[in-house]
BANUBA-122615 format. One record per residue (C-alpha): residue number from 1; residue in three letters; z, y, x. Coordinates in steps of 0.001 Angstrom, whole numbers, m for minus. Layout:
residues N
 num residuo      c3      c2      c1
 NUM     Ala       Z       Y       X
...
end
This chain:
residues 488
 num residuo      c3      c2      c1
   1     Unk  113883  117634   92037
   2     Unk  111592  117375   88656
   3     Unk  114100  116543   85098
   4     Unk  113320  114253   83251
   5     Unk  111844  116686   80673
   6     Unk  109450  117973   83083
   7     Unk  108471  114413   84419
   8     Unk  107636  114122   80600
   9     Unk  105703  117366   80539
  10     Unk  103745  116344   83503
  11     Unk  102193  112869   82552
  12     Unk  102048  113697   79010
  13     Unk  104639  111030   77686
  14     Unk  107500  111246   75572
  15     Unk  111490  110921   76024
  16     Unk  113402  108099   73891
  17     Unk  116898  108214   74327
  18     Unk  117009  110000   77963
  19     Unk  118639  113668   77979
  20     Unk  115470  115961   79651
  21     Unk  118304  117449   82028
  22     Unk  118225  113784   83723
  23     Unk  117225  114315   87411
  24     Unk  114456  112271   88267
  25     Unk  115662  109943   90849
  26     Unk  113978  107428   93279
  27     Unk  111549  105614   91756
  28     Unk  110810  101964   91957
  29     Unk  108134   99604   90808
  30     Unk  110550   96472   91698
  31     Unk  113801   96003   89674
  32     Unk  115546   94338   92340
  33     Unk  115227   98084   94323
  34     Unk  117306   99983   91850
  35     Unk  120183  101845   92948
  36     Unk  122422  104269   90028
  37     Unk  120221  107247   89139
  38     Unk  117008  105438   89937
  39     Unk  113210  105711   87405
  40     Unk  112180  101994   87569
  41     Unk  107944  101962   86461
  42     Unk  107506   98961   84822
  43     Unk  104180   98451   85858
  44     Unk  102489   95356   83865
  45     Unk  100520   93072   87212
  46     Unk   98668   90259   87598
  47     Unk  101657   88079   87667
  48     Unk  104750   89878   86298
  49     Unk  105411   92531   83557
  50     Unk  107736   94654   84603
  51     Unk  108894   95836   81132
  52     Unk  110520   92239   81096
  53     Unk  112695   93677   83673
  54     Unk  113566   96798   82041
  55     Unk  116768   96009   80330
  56     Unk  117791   94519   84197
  57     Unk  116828   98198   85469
  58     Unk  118917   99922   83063
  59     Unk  122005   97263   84024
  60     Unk  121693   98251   87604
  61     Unk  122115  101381   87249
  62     Unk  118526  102766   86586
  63     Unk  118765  106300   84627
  64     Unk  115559  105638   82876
  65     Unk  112763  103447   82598
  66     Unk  108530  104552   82645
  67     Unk  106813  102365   80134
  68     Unk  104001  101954   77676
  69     Unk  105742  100061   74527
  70     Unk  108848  100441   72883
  71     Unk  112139   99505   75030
  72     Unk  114424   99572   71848
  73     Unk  117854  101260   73303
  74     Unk  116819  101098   77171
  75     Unk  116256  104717   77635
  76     Unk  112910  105574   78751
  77     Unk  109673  107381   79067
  78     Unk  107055  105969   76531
  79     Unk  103416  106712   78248
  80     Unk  100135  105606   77995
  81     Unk   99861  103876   80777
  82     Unk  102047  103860   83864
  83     Unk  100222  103561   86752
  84     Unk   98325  106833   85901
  85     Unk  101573  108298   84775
  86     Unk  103243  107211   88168
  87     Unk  100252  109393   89892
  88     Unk  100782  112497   87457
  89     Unk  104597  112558   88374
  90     Unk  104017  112292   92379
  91     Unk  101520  115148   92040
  92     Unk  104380  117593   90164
  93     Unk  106082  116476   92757
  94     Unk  104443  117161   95411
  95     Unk  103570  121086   93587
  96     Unk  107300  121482   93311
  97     Unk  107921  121091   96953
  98     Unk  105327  122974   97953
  99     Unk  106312  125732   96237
 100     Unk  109169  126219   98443
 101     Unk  107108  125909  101383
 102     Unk  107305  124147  104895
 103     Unk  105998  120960  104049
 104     Unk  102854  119449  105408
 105     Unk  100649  116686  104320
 106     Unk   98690  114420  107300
 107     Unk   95971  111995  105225
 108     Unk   94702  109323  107651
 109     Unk   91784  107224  106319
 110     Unk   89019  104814  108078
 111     Unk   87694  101580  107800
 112     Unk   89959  100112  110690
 113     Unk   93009  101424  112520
 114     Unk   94560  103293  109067
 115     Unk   98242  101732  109236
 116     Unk   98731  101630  112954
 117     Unk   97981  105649  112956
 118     Unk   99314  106557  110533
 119     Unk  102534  104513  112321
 120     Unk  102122  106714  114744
 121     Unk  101357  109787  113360
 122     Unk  104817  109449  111581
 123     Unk  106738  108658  114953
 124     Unk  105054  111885  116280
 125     Unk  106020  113885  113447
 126     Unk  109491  112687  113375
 127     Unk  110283  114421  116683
 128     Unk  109276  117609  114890
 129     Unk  110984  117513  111741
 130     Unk  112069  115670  108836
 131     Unk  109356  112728  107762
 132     Unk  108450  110714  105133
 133     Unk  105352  108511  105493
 134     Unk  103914  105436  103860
 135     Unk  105607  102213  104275
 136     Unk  103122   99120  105423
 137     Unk  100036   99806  103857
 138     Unk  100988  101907  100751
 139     Unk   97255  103433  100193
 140     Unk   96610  102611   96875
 141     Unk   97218  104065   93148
 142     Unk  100669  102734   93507
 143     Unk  101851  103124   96913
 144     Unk  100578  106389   97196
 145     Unk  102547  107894   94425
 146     Unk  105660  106074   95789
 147     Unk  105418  106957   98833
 148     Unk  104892  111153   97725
 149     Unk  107750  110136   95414
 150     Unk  110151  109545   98278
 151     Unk  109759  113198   99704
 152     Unk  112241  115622   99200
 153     Unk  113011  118803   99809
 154     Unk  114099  118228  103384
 155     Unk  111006  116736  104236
 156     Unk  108765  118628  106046
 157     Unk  106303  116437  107381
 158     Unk  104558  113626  104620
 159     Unk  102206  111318  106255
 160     Unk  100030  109317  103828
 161     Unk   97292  106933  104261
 162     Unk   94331  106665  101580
 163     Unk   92431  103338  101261
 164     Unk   89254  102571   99043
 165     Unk   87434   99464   97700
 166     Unk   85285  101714   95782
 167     Unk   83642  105238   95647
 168     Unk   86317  107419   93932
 169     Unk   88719  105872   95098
 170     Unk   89821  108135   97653
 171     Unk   88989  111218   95455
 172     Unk   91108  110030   92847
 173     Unk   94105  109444   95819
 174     Unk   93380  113202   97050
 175     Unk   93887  114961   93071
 176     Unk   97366  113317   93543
 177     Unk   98032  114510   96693
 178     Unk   95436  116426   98795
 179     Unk   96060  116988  102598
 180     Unk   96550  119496  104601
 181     Unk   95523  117745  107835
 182     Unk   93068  115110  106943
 183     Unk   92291  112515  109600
 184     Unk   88947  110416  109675
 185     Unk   89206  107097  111998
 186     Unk   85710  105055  111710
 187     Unk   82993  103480  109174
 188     Unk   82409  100580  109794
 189     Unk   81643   97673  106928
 190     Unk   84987   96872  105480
 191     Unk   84659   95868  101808
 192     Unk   80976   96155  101836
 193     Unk   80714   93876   99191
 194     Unk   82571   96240   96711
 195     Unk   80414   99315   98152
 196     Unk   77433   98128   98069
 197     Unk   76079   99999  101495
 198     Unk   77728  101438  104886
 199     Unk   75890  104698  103344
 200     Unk   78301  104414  100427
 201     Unk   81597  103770  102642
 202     Unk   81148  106695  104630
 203     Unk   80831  109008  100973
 204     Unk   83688  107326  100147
 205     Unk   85949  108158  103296
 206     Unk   84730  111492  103307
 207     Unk   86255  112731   99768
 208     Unk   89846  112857  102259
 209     Unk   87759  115818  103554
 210     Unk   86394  117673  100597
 211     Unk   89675  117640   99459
 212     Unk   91444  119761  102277
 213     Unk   92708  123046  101024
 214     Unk   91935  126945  102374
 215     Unk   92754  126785  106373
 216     Unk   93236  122943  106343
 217     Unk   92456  121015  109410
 218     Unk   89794  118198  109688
 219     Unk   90282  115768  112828
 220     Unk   87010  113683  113119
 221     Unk   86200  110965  115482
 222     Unk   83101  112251  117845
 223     Unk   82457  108229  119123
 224     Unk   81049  107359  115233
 225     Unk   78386  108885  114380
 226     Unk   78742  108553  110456
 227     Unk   82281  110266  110846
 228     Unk   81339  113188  112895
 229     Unk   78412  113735  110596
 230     Unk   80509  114252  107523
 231     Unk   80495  117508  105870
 232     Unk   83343  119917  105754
 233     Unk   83943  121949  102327
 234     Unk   81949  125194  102502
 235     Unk   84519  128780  102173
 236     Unk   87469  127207  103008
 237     Unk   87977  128129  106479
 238     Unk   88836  124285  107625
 239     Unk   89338  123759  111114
 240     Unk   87446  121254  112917
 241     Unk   88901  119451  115813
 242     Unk   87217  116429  117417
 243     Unk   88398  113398  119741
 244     Unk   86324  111205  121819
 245     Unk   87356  107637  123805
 246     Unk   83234  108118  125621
 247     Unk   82077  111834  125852
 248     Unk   82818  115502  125441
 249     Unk   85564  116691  122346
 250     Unk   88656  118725  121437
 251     Unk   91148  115941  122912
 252     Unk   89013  113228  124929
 253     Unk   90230  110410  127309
 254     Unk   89053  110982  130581
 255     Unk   90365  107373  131546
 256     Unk   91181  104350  129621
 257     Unk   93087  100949  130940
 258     Unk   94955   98565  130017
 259     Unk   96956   96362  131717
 260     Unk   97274   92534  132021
 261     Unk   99022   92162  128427
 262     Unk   95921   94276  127427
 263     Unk   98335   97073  126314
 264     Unk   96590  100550  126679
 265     Unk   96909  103506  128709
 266     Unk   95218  107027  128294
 267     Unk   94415  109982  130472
 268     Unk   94173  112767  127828
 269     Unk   92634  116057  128499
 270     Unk   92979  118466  125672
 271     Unk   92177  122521  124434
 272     Unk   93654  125161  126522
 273     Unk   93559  122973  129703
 274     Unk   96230  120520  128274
 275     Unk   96261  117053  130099
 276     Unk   98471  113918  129658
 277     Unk   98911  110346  130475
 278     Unk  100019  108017  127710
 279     Unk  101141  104410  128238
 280     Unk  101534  102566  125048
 281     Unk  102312   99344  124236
 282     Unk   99861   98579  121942
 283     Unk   97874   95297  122798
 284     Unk   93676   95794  122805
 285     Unk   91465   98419  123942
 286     Unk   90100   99615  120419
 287     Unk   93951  101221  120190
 288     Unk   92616  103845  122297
 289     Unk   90809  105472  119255
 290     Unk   94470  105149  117039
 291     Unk   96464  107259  119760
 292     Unk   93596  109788  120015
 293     Unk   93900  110531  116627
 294     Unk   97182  110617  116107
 295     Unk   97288  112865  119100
 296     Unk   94590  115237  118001
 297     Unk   96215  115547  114767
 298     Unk   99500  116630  117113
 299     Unk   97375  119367  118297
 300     Unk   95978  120390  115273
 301     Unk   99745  121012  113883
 302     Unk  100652  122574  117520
 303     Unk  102309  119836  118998
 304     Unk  101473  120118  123045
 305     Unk   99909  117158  124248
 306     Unk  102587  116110  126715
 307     Unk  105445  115900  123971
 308     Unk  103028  113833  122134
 309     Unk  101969  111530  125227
 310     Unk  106220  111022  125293
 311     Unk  106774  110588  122598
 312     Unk  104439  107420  121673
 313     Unk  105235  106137  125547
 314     Unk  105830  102264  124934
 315     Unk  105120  102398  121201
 316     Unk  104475   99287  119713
 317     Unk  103434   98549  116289
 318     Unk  105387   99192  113406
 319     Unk  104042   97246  110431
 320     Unk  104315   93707  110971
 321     Unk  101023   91348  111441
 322     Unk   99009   93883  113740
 323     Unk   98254   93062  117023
 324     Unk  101711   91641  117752
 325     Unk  102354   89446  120784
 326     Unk  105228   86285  120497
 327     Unk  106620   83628  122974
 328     Unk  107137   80645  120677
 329     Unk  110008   78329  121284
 330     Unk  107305   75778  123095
 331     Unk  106275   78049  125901
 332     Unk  102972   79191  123512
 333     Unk  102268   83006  123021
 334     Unk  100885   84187  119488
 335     Unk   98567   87254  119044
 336     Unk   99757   87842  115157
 337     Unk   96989   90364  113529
 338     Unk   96985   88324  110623
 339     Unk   97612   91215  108293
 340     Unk   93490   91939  107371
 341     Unk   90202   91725  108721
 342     Unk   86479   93038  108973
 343     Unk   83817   92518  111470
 344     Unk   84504   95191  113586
 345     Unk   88592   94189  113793
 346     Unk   87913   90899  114271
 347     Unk   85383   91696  117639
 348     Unk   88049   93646  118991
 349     Unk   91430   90569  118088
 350     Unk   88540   88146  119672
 351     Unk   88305   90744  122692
 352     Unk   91870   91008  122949
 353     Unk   92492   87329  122925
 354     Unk   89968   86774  125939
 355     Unk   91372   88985  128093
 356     Unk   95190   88264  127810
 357     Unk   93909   84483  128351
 358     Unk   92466   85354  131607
 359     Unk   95258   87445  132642
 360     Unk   98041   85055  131738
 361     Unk   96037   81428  133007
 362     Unk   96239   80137  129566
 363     Unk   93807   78404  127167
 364     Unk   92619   80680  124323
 365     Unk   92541   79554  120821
 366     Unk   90904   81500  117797
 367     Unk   92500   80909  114054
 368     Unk   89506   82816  112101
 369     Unk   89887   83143  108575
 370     Unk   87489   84347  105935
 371     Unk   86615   88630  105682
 372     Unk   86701   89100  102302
 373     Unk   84536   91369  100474
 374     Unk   81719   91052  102872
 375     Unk   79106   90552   99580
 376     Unk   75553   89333  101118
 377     Unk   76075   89510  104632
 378     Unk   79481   87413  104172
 379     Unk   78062   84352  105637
 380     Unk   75887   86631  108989
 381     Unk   79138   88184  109515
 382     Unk   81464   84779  109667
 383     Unk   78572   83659  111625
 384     Unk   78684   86444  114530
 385     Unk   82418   86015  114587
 386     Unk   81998   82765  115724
 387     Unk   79280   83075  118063
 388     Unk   80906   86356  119765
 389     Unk   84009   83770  120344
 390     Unk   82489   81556  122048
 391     Unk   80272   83864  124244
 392     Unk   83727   85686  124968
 393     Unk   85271   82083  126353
 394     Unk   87832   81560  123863
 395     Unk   88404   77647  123894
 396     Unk   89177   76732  120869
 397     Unk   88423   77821  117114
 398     Unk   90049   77019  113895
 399     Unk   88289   78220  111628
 400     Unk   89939   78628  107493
 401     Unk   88683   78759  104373
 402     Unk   85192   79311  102425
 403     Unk   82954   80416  105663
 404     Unk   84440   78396  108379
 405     Unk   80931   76112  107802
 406     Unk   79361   79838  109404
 407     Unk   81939   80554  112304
 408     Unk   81645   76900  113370
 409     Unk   77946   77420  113509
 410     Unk   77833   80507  115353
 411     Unk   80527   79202  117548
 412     Unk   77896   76182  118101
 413     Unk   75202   78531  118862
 414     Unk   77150   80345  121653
 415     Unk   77704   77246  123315
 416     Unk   81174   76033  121970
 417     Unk   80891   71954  121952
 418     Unk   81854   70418  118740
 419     Unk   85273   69234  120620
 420     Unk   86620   72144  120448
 421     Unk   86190   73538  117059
 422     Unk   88452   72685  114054
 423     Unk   88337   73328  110118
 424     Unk   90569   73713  107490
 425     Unk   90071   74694  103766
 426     Unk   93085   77019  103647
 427     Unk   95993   78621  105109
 428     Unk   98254   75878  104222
 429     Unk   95792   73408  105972
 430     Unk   95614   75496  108929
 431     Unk   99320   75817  109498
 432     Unk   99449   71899  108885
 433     Unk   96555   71961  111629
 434     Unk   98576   73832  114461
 435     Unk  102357   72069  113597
 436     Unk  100327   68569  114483
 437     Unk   99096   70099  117599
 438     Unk  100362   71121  121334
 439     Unk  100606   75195  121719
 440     Unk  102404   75128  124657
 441     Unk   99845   76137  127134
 442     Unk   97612   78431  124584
 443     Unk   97768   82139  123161
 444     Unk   96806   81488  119563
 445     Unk   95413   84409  117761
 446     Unk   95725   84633  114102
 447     Unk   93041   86887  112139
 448     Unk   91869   86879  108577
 449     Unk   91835   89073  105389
 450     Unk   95119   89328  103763
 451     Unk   93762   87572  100840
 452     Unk   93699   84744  102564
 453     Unk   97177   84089  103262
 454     Unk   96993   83624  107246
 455     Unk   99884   85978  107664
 456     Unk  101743   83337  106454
 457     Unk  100432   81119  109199
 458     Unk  101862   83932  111739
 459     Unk  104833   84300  109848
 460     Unk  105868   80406  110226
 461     Unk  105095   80518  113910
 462     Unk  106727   83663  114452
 463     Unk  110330   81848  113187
 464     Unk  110201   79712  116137
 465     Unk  109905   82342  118698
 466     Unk  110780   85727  119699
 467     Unk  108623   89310  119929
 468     Unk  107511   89742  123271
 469     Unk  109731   92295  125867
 470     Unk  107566   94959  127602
 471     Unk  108931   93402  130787
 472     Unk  108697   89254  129838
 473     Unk  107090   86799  131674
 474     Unk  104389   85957  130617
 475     Unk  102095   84098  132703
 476     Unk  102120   80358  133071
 477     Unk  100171   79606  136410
 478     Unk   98176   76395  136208
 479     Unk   98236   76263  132757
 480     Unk   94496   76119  131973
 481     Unk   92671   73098  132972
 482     Unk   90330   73259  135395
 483     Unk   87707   71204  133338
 484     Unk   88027   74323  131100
 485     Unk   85445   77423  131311
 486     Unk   86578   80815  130835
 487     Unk   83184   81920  130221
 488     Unk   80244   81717  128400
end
């Protein structure tokens, strides 16, 4: 554990009234988390200064404050600016555990599918030692550090997850904490409209590699071509290992199913003649490429496939609004994976939806917000989301927010009559939408970027209901009218 005079010495700042033999404690960015012995960051946002809290901190027990102005006779640590300063102190952090040894860092990043592995990753490690991994999606300048932060020197296994909205990004994640098992997931265009280019994402989600240390391990999907294409830094000795949902690899599924809830089962066949069968419980067929990973990193840290295939048996998701299945109070089922959204997510929710409307006889409706950060091909992307809808048979869309004009039209173009297509200008209007109607006999999916609020939309639906048992009932026979296609 760092003092509080070498957490000064690290991100250059200066001690006012805090004695430099002060253990650094957990630290917070949210007053309302501190616990005696605590560092609270007062991080200035968007909507709230946190150096107005910082007095509150200090009541509740905090042993110092991080800040960038004066806090009069509130002991703290006067820096330039915190949120750099927060990054500084997880990285001497992170050097002072390593020096004792035994700790490992897994890095998962991709366009899609980050949180769910790295979920899953942490379950797997878990069984093998002590863990500490990200909570939700903390991949940014903030969570990161906090989540380093929370290591100590039990820990032995630290599983992070590094997200980007521009090129840097993830290079600037890495110099605070650099992996030693780096995992790459998918490009696909997420946030194009802050990159610029798909050529530019896949830079960007390769600095997770050139940042692996000597004898590091990088674990690289084989089905996307821009991933297994990336290059590995030259003299380091890093390890490739590959996994593959389609063709030949390291760790491959020889077999993929799911069943009529859509949740997913593997046949893995990995190095040394290793073979498995994994049944999870996660809902949609794109999961397959999640569990590979997380099982090839397994391997990669000598984990034998069959532990790992046991140890994610039945897993279900573990950070809310992904691919979650409900029974509402009215008989209705809700496919929550309100939590983001890109083109390539939403194909696969749409997917999803389809097939556990077939397989449970009920009508199929679509609540498809806007992707955000889409740039120029916002409005052809809203636009295919629509039409791959209808094509796919789903009933009924609702479509929310600035391009609902586009998924309406594509929705049209697939052959979706005007019937059965709604609109609302935001989440509030779309939760308004589905209280006034009947959701008794339909599986409502809800999908859009997190900007756009729809989680809330999930969230109110998901208080009148229950998550679905592995064993419930599901199916309503007779439930979809016969004057209804399934098809398009």
């Amino acid at each position: 554990m760092l003092t509080a005079s070498e957490a000064a010495a690290a991100v250059g700042g200066r001690l006012v009234g805090v004695d430099g033999d002060t253990p650094v404690g957990r630290v917070v960015t949210d007053s309302r988390q501190v616990l005696p012995g605590a560092v609270f960051a007062a991080i200035k946002g968007e909507r709230a200064d946190g150096h107005d809290f910082a007095a509150g901190a200090r009541a509740a027990g905090a042993a110092f404050v991080i800040a960038e102005r004066d806090l009069g006779e509130v002991p703290h640590l006067r820096v330039d600016a915190v949120v750099p300063a927060l990054g500084r102190l997880a990285r001497a952090h992170l050097d002072r555990l390593r020096e004792t040894g035994g700790l490992t860092v897994i890095g998962v990043t991709g366009s899609v599918g980050k949180t769910t592995t790295k979920d899953l990753l942490a379950r797997l490690a878990a069984a093998h030692g002590p863990t500490v991994a990200a909570a939700g999606s903390f991949n940014n300048d903030i969570g990161l550090p906090l989540t380093v932060l929370g290591a100590t020197e039990e820990t032995r296994y630290l599983v992070l997850e590094y997200g980007a909205n521009h090129v840097g990004e993830i290079a600037h994640l890495t110099a605070i904490a650099p992996p030693d098992v780096a995992l790459e997931l998918a490009v696909q265009p997420a946030h194009l409209g802050e990159f610029g280019s798909i050529e530019a994402i896949a830079r960007t989600k390769a600095e997770l590699l050139a940042a692996l240390p000597e004898g590091g391990t990088a674990v690289l999907n084989a089905d996307d071509p821009r991933v297994i294409g990336m290059p590995l830094p030259a003299g380091r000795g890093v390890r490739r290992l590959t996994f593959s949902g389609t063709g030949p690899a390291d760790v491959r599924a020889t077999r993929v199913e799911t069943d009529r809830l859509g949740r997913v089962a593997l046949d893995l066949e990995g190095p040394d003649g290793q073979t498995a069968h994994l049944v999870s419980g996660l809902i949609g067929r794109h999961h397959q490429g999640n569990l590979l990973a997380a099982v090839t990193a397994g391997v990669a840290l000598g984990w034998p496939l069959q532990d790992s295939a046991r140890a994610l048996g039945g897993v279900t998701p573990d950070s809310p609004h992904r691919m979650a299945l409900f029974v509402l109070d009215s008989g209705g089922l809700l496919l929550d994976d309100s939590y983001n959204a890109n083109p390539t997510s939403m194909g696969a929710a749409l997917a999803t939806l389809a097939g556990l409307g077939h397989s449970t006889g009920r009508r199929t409706l679509a609540v498809i917000g806007d992707m955000l950060e889409l740039g120029p091909a916002a409005f052809e992307a809203h636009r295919e989301a629509g039409l791959r809808a209808a094509r796919l048979g789903i009933d009924e869309i609702l479509a929310v927010g600035e391009f609902s004009a586009a998924v309406q039209e594509g929705a049209r173009i697939g052959g979706l009559a005007d019937i059965h297509l709604m609109q609302a200008r935001d989440a509030e209007a779309a939760r308004a939408a589905l209280a006034a109607g009947d959701l008794s006999r339909t599986i409502t999916l809800v999908k859009g970027s997190n900007g756009t609020g729809l989680w809330r939309v999930a969230a109110a639906l998901e208080a009148a209901g229950h998550a679905a048992g592995p064993d419930e009932e599901l199916t309503r026979p007779g439930d979809r009218p016969t004057d209804q296609p399934t098809g398009r």
